[in-house]
C-alpha positions as CSV (number, residue, x, y, z in Angstrom):
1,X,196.1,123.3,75.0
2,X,192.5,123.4,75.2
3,X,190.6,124.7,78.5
4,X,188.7,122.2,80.2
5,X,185.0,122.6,81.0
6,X,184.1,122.7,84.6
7,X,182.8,119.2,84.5
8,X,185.8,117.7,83.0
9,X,188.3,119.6,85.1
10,X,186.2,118.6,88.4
11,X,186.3,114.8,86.4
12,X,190.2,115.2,86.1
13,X,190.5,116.1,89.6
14,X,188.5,113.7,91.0
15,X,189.5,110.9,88.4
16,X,193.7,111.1,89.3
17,X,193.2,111.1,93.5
18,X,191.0,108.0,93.4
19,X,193.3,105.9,90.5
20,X,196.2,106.6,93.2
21,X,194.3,105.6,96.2
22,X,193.3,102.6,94.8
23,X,196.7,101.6,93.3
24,X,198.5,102.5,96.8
25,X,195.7,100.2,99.1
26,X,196.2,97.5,96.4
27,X,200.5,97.4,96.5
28,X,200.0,97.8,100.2
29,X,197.5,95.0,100.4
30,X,199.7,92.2,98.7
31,X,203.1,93.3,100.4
32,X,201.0,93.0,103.3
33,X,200.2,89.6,102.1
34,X,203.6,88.7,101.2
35,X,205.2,89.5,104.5
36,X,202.4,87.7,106.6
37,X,202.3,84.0,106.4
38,X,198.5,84.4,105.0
39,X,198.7,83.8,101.5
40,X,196.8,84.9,98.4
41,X,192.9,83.9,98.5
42,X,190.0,84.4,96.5
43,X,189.5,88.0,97.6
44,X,192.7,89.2,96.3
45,X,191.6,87.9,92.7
46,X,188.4,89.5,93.1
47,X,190.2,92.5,94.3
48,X,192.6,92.7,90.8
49,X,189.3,92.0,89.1
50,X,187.7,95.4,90.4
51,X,190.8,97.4,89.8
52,X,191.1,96.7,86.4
53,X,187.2,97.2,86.0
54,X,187.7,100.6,87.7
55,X,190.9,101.3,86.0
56,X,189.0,100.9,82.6
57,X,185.8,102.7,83.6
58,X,188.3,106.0,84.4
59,X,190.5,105.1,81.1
60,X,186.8,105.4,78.7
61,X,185.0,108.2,81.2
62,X,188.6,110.4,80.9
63,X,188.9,109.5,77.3
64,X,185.1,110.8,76.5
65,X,186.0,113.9,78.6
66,X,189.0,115.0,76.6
67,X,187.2,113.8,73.1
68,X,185.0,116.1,73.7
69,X,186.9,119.0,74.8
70,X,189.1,118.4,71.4
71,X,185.9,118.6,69.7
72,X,186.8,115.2,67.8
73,X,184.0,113.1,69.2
74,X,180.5,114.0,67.7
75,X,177.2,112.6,68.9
């Protein structure tokens, strides 16, 4: 296994805490939603939206880190 760079170990770790946060507040925000009689609005769309942009953005920004540690991406 190949030894991660300070900047992509400190992009690992700080990359896998946040993807978790923002999948937990995003399962607790629709049960909450669910069990309330407020229903789904406009903001929990928007809300999906920006997860799946952030999820991405951490999927191409973890996906350059490791390239480049393998030494397969070349600039």
């Amino acid at each position: 296994m190949v030894t991660l760079q300070p900047a992509g170990e400190t992009s690992l770790r700080v990359s896998a805490p946040m993807i978790s946060l923002v999948t937990i507040a995003i399962v607790l925000r629709i049960i909450a939603r669910v069990t309330t009689t407020s229903g789904f609005a406009v903001e929990e769309a928007l809300i999906i939206l920006a997860a799946c942009l952030f999820y991405s953005h951490q999927g191409l920004s973890l996906a350059c880190v490791f390239l480049l540690e393998l030494g397969t991406y070349t600039h």
